[in-house]
NUMI-223117 format. One record per residue: residue in one letter; x, y, z of N, C-alpha, C in turn. Coordinates in steps of 0.02 Angstrom, whole numbers, padded with zeros to 5 digits, always signed. Example, Ala and Ser with C-alpha at 12.3 -4.5 7.8 and 13.67 -1.06 7.14 Angstrom:
<recs>
A+00660-00284+00390+00615-00225+00390+00660-00165+00390;S+00642-00112+00354+00684-00053+00357+00645+00002+00394;
</recs>
This chain:
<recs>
X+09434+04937-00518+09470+04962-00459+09422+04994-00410;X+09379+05036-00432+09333+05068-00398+09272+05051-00369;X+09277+04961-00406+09222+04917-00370+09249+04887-00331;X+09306+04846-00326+09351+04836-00252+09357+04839-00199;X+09370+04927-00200+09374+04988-00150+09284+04982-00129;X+09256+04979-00156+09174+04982-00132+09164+04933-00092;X+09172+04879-00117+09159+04808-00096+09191+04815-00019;X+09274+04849-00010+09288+04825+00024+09270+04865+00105;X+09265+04921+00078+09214+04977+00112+09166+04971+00142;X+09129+04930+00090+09056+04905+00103+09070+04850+00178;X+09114+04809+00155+09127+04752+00205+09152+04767+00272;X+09208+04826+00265+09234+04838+00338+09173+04884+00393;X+09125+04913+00341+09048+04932+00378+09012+04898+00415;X+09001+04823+00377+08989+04781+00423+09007+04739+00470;X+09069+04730+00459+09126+04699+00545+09128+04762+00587;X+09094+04844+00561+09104+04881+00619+09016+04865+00660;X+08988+04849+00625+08937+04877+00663+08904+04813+00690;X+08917+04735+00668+08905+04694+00710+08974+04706+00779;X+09018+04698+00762+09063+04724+00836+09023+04774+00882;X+08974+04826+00860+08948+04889+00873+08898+04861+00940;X+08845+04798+00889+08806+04775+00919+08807+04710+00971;X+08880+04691+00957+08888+04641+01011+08931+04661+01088;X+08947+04757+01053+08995+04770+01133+08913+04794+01177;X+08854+04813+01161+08800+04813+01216+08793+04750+01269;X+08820+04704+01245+08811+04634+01289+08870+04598+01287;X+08915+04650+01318+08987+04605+01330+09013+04652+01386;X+09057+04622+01416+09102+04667+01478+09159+04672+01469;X+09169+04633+01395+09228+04661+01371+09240+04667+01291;X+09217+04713+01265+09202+04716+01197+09272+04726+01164;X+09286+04698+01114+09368+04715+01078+09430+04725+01127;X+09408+04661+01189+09466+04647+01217+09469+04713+01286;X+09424+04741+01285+09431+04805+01327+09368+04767+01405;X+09410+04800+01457+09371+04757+01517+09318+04806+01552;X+09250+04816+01546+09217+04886+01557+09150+04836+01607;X+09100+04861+01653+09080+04836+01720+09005+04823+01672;X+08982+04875+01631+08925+04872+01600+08906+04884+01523;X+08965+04851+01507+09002+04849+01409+09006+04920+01388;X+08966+04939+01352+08981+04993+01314+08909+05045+01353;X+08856+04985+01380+08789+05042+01400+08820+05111+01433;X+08775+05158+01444+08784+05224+01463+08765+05243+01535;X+08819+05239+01609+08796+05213+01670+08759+05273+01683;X+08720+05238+01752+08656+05285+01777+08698+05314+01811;X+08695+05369+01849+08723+05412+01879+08687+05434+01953;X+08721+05395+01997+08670+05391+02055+08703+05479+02104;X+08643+05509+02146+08662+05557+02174+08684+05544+02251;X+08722+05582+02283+08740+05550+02353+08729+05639+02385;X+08701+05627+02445+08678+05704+02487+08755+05710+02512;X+08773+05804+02515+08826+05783+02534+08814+05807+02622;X+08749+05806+02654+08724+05854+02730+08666+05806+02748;X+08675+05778+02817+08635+05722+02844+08618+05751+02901;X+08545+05772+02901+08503+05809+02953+08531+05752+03027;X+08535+05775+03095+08530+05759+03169+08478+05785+03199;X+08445+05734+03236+08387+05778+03271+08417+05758+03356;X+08426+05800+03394+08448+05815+03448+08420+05823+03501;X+08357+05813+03515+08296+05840+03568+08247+05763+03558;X+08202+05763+03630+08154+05727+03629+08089+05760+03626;X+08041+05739+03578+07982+05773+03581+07950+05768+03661;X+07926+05840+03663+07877+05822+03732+07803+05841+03723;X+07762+05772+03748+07687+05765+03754+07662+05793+03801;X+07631+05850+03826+07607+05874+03896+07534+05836+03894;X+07535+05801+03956+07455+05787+03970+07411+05805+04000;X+07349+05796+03983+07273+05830+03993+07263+05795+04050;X+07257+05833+04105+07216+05795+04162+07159+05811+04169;X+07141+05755+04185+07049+05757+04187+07005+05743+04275;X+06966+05790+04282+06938+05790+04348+06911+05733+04368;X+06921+05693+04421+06894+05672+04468+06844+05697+04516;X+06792+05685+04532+06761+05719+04577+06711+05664+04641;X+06757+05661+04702+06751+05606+04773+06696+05626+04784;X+06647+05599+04807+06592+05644+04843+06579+05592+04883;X+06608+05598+04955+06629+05529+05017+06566+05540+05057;X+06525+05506+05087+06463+05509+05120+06470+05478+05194;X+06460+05493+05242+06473+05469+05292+06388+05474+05331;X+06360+05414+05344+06312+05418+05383+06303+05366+05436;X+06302+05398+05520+06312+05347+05570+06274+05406+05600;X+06207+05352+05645+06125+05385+05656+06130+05463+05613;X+06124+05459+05567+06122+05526+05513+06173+05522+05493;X+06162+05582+05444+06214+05611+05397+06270+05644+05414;X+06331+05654+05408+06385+05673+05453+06418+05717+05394;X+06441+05775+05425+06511+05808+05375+06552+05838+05420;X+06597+05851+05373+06662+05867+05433+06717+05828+05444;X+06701+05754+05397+06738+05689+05429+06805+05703+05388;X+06844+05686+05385+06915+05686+05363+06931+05636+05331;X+06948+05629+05286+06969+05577+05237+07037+05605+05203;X+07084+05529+05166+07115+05535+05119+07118+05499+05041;X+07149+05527+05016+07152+05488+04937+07198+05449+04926;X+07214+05389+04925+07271+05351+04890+07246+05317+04839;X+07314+05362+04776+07294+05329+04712+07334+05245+04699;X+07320+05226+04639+07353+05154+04632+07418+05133+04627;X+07475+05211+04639+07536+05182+04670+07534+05182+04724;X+07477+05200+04782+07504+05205+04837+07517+05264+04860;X+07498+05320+04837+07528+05401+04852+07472+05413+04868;X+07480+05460+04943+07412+05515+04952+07422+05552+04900;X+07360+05587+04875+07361+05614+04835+07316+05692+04862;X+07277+05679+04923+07225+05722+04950+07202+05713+05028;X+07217+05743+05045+07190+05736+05117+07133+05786+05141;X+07046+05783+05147+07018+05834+05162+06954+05811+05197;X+06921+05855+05188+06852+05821+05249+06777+05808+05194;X+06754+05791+05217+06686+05770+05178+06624+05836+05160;X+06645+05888+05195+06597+05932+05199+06577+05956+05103;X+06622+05978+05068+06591+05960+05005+06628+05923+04954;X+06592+05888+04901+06644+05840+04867+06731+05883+04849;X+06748+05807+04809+06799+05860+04814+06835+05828+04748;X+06868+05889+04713+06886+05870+04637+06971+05869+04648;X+06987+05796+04614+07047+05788+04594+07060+05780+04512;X+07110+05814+04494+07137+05833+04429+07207+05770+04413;X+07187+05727+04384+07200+05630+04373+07218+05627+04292;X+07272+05619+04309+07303+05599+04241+07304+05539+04231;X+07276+05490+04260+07255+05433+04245+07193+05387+04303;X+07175+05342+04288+07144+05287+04310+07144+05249+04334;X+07103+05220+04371+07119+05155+04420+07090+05147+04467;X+07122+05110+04533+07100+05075+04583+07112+05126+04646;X+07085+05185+04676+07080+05225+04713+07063+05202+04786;X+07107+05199+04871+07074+05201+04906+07055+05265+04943;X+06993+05233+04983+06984+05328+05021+06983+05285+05100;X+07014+05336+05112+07028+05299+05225+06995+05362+05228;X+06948+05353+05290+06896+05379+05353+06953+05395+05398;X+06999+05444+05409+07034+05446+05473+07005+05448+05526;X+07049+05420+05574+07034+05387+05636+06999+05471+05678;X+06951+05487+05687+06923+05557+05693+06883+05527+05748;X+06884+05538+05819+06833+05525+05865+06759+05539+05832;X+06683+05510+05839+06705+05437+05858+06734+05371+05804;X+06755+05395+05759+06762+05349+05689+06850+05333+05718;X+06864+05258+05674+06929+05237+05675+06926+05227+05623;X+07007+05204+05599+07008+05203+05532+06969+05149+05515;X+06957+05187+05442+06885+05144+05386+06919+05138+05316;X+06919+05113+05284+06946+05095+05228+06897+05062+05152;X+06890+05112+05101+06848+05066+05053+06889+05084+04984;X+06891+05037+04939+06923+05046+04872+06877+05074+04817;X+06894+05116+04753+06823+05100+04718+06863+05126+04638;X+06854+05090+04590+06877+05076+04532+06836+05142+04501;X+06901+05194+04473+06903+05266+04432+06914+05238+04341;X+06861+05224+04312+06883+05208+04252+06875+05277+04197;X+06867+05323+04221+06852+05399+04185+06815+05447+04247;X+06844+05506+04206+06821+05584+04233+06764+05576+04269;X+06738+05627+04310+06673+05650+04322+06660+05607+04389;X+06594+05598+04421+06572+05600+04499+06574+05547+04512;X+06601+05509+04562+06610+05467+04611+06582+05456+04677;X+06548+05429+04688+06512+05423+04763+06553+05372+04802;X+06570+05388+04841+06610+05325+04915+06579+05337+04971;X+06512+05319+04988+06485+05291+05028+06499+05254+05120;X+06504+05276+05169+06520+05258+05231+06461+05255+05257;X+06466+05187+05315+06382+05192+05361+06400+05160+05403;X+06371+05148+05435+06381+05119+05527+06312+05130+05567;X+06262+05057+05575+06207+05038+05596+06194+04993+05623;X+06129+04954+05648+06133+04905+05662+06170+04874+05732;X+06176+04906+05779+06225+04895+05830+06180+04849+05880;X+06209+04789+05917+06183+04733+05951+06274+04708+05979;X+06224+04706+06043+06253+04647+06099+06242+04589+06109;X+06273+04531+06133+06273+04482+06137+06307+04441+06185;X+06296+04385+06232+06330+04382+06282+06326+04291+06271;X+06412+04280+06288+06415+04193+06305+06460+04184+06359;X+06414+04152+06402+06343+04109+06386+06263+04165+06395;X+06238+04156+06362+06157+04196+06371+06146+04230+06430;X+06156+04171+06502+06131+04172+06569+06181+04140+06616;X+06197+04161+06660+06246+04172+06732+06232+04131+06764;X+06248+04095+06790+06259+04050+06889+06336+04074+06910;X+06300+04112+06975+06380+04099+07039+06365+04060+07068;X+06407+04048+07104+06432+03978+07136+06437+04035+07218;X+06434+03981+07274+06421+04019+07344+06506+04051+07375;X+06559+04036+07364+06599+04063+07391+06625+04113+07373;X+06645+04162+07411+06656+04232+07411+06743+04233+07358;X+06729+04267+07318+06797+04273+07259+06773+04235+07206;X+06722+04195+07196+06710+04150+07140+06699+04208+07098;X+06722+04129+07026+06752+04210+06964+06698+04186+06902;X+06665+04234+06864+06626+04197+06827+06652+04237+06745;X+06646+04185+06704+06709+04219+06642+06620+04249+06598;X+06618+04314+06551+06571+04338+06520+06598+04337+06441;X+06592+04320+06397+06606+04351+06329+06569+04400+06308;X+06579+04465+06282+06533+04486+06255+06552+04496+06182;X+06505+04493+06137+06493+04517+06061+06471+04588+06045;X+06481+04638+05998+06474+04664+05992+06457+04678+05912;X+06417+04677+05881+06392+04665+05794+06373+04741+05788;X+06395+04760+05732+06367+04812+05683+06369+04791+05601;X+06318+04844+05568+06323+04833+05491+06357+04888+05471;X+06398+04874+05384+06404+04937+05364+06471+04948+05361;X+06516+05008+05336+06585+04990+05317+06646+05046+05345;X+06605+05084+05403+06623+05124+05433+06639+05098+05516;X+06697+05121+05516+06714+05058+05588+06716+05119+05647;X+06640+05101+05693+06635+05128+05755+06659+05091+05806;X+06712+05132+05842+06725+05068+05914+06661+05087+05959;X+06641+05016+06009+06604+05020+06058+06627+05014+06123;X+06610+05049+06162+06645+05047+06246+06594+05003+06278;X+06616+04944+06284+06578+04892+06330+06558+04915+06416;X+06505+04916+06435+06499+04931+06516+06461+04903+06531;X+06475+04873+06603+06416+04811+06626+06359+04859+06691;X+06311+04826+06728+06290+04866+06762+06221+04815+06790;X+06192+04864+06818+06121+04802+06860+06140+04765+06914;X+06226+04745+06933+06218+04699+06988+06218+04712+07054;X+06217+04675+07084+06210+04702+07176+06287+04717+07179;X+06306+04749+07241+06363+04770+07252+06406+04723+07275;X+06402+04666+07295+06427+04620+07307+06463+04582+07267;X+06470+04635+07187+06511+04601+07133+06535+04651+07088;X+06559+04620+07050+06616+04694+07014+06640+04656+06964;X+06663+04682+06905+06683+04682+06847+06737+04705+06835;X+06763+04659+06799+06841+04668+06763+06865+04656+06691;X+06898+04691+06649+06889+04748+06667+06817+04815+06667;X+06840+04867+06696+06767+04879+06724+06730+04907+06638;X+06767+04935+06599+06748+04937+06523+06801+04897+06473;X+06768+04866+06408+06799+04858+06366+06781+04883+06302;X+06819+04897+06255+06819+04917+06182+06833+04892+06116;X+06768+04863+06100+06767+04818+06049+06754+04861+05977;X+06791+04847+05926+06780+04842+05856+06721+04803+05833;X+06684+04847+05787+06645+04801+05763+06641+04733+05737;X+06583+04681+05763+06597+04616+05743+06660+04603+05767;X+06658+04613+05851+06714+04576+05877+06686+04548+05960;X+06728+04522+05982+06726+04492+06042+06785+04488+06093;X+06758+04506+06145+06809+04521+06211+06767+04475+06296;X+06817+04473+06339+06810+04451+06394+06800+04490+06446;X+06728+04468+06487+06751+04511+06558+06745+04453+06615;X+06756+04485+06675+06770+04433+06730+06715+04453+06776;X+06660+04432+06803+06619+04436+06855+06662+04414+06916;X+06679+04435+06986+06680+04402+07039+06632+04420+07086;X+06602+04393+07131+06582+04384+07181+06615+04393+07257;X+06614+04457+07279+06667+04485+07327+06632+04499+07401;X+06594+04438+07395+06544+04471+07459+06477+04429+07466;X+06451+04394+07540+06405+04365+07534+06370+04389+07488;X+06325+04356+07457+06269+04358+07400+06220+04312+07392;X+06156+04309+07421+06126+04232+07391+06053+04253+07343;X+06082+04304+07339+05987+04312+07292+06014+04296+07224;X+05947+04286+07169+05975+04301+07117+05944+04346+07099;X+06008+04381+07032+05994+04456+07036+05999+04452+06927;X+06024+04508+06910+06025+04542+06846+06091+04565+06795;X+06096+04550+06755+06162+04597+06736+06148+04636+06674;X+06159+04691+06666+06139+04736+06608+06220+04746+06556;X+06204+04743+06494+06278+04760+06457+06255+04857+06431;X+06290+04889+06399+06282+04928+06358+06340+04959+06315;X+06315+04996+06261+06380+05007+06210+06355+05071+06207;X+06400+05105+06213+06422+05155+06169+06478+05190+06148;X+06486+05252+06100+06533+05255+06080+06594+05289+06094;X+06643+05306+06086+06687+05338+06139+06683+05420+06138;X+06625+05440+06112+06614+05525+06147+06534+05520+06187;X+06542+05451+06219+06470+05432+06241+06415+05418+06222;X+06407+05418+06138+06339+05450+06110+06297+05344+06137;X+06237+05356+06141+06245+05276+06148+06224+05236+06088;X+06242+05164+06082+06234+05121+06049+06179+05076+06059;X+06189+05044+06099+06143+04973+06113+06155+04975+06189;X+06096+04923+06217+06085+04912+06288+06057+04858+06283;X+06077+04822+06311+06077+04748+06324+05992+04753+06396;X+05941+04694+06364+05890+04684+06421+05913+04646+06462;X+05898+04626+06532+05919+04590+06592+05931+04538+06572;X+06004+04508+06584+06031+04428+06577+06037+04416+06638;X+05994+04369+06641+05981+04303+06731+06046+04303+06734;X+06074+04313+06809+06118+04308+06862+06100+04261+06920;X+06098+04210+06928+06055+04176+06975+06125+04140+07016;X+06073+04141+07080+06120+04091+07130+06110+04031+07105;X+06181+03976+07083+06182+03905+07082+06189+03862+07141;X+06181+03870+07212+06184+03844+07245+06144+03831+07297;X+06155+03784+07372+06097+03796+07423+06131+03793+07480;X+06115+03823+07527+06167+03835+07585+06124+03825+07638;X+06156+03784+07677+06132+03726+07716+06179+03772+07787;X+06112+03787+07851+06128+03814+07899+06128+03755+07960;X+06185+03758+07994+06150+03720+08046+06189+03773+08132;X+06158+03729+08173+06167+03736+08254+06171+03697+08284;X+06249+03727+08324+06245+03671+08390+06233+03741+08442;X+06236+03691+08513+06221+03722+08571+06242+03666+08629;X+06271+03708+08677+06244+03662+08740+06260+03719+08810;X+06247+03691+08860+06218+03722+08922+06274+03707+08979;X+06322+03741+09005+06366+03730+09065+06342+03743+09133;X+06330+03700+09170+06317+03725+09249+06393+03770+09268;X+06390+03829+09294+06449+03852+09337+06447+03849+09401;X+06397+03822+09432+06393+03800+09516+06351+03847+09544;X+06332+03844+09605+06288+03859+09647+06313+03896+09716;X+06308+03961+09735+06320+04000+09775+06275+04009+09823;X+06297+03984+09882+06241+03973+09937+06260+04051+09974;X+06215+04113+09973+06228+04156+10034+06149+04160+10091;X+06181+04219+10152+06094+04240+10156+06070+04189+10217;X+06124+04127+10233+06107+04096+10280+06065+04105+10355;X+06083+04174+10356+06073+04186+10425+06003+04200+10448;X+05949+04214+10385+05894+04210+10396+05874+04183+10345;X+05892+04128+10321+05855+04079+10278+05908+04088+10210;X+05918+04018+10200+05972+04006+10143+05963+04021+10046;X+05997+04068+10007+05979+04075+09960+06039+04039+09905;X+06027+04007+09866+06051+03960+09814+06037+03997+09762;X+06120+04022+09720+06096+04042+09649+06145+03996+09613;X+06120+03996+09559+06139+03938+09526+06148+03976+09458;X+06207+03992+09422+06214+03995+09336+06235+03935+09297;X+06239+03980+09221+06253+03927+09164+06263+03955+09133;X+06317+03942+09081+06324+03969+09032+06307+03943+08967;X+06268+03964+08919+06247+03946+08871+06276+03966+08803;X+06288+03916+08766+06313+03927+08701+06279+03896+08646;X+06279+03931+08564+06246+03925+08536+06287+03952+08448;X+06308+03915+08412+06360+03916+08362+06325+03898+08323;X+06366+03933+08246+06311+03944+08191+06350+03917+08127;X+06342+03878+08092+06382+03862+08022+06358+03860+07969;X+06382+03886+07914+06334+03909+07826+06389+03865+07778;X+06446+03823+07826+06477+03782+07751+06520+03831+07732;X+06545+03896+07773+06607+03952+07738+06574+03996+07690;X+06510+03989+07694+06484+04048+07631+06521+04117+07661;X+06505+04151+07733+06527+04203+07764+06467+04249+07767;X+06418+04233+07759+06352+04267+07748+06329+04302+07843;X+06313+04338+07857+06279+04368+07917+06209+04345+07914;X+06201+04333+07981+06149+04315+08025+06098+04350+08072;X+06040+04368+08077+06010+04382+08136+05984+04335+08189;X+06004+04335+08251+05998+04293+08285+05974+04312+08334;X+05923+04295+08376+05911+04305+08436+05912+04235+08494;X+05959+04242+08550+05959+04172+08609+05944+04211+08650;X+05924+04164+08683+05897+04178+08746+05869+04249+08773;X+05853+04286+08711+05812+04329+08734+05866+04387+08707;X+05920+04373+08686+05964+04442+08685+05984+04438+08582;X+05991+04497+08552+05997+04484+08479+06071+04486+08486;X+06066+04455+08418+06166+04435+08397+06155+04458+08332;X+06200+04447+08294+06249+04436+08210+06279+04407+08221;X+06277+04323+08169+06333+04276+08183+06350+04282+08097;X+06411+04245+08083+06418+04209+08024+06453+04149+08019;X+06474+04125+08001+06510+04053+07995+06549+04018+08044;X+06543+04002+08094+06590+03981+08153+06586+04029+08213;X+06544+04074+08221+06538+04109+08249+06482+04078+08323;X+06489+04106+08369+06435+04084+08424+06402+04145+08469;X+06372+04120+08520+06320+04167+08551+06314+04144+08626;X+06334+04180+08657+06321+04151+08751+06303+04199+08780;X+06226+04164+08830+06211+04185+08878+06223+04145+08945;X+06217+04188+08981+06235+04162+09050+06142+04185+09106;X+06122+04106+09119+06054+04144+09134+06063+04126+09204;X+06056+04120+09269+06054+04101+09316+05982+04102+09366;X+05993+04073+09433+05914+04037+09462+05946+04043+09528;X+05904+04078+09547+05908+04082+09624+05841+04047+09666;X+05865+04007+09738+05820+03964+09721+05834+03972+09813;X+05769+03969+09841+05771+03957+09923+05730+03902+09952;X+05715+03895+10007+05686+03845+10028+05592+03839+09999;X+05563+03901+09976+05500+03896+09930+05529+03903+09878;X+05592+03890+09825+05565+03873+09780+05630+03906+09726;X+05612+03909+09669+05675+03931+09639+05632+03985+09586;X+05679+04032+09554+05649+04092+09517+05699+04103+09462;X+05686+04129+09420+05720+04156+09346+05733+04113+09308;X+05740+04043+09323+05761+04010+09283+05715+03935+09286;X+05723+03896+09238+05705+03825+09263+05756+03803+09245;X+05799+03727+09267+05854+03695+09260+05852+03646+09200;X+05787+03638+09193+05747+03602+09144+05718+03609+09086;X+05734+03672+09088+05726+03693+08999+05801+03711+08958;X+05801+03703+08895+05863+03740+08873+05852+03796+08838;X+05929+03836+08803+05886+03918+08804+05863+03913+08735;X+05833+03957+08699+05796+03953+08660+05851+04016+08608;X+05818+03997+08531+05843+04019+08478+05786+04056+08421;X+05809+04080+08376+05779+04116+08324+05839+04125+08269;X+05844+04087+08242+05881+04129+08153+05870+04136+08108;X+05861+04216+08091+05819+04214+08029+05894+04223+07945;X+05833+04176+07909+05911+04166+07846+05883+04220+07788;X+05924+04237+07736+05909+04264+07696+05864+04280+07664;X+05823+04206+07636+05771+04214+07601+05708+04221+07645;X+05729+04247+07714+05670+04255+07737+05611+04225+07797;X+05652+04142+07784+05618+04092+07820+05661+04092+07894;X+05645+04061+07932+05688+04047+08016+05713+03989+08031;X+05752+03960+08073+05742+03928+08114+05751+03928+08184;X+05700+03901+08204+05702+03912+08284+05683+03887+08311;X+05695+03882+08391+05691+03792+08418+05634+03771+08431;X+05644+03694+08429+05688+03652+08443+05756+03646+08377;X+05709+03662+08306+05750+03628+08263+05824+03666+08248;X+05878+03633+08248+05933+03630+08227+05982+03668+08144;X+05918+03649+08105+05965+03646+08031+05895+03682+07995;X+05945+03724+07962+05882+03745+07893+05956+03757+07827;X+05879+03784+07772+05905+03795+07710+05881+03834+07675;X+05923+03855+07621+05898+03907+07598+05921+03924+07513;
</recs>
């Protein structure tokens, strides 16, 4: 009986403990429905307070010096000049003069311009110059080298009074500082004039003036340019550019001789006969309008272009003979022309 009971003891030990070992790897051990069989679950923790951060950090930044040191030299060294700073958005950032450098406090880098304000005699000047870190900067201004230039080289007027003769002038400088120049002409005879009477050129530029001719003129003469700047200081001066007469002016003369008749008085003791004439003597240059010295028949004139000259000579004449005059000569001339030379009778025509 008591081996039975053992046996059967013994046996229900082992249907417990293989069941034991097969609920570790089942999800449902003896019919029971469990997620991880019989194992012993981990036990996970959950916070029950979840930090908010509410603010943005703030970075303050280090600005670092810049230091312009702008140079301005036109015939020497210049201070005093006025400048500004624009950084690479586009913002002044400084407006001051050149007298000593000058430190800007730059929180960043870049492409910097500096303008030369327009400061008599300077106009605006403009140079860029790449800030890749702190510390000294040189920006550099100059203005040298100044020359005139004229087209065409050399001048011809032409003979009639108002003729217009067109001038270009040039005006060159080196250097990155922009001086204006006041163009002025000068050297010529007064018989001509300029228009306009100054001009004001930018460097490495070119403008027009107008020569006319407002007045007989036949020499040839000179024309002088000069520059300078607009508080007068001077620039350049141009040496004599030939102005020459292009033309030749061809003088001529007529003349002729009128009897006005013969006045017999005086009869009563012997008969006296005077006899005049009137003499004429006209002068033509082709419309130049130029003045003349002339002397007929003994008396001086000034003619110019269409202009004439009369004497009236007369001859009194009795039975011995006749006096003051001969009937047989004609009157006589002298014109002296510009350059100096004459003509005078017999001949008719000169040139000059």
């Amino acid at each position: 009986m008591k081996k039975i009971l053992l046996n059967s003891t013994f046996g229900f030990l082992i249907i417990c403990i293989t069941a034991l070992i097969s609920c570790n790897h089942s999800t449902a051990p003896l019919g029971i429905q469990t997620s991880n069989g019989f194992d012993v679950p981990t036990q996970t923790w959950t916070p029950s307070y979840t930090p908010t951060i509410t603010g943005t950090p703030t970075i303050t930044p280090i600005a670092s010096p810049i230091i312009f040191n702008v140079t301005v030299n036109y015939g020497g060294v210049k201070t005093g000049v006025s400048y500004n700073i624009v950084d690479q958005a586009g913002v002044t950032v400084a407006t001051t003069t050149n007298t000593v450098p000058y430190s800007y406090a730059a929180y960043d880098f870049g492409t910097y311009t500096i303008n030369i304000l327009p400061n008599n005699p300077y106009a605006l000047s403009s140079q860029t110059v790449l800030v890749t870190g702190p510390g000294l900067v040189t920006v550099p201004f100059s203005s040298s080298g100044w020359s005139l230039s004229t087209n065409p080289s050399s001048l011809i007027y032409q003979s009639s009074s108002g003729y217009q003769t067109p001038v270009t002038v040039l005006y060159s400088a080196s250097g990155n500082l922009n001086v204006p120049a006041v163009i002025t002409a000068g050297g010529l005879a007064s018989a001509f004039s300029v228009s306009p009477s100054s001009l004001t050129l930018q460097p490495n530029t070119s403008g027009p003036l107008t020569i006319t001719k407002g007045a007989c003129y036949v020499q040839n003469t000179s024309l002088n340019f000069s520059a300078s700047d607009n508080q007068g200081g001077s620039l350049y001066s141009t040496s004599a550019i030939a102005f020459n007469k292009g033309f030749t002016v061809n003088v001529n003369l007529s003349w002729n001789s009128a009897n006005n008749g013969t006045v017999v008085s005086g009869c009563g003791g012997g008969c006296v006969y005077t006899t005049t004439w009137t003499d004429t003597l006209q002068l033509s240059d082709g419309g130049l309008g130029c003045s003349y010295s002339v002397n007929f028949d003994g008396s001086s004139y000034t003619l110019s272009n269409g202009q004439s000259a009369t004497s009236n000579p007369s001859a009194i004449c009795t039975f011995s003979g006749c006096t003051n005059y001969d009937p047989n000569s004609p009157p006589t001339w002298s014109v002296t022309l510009p350059n100096g030379s004459a003509i005078t009778y017999p001949s008719t025509s000169g040139s000059y």
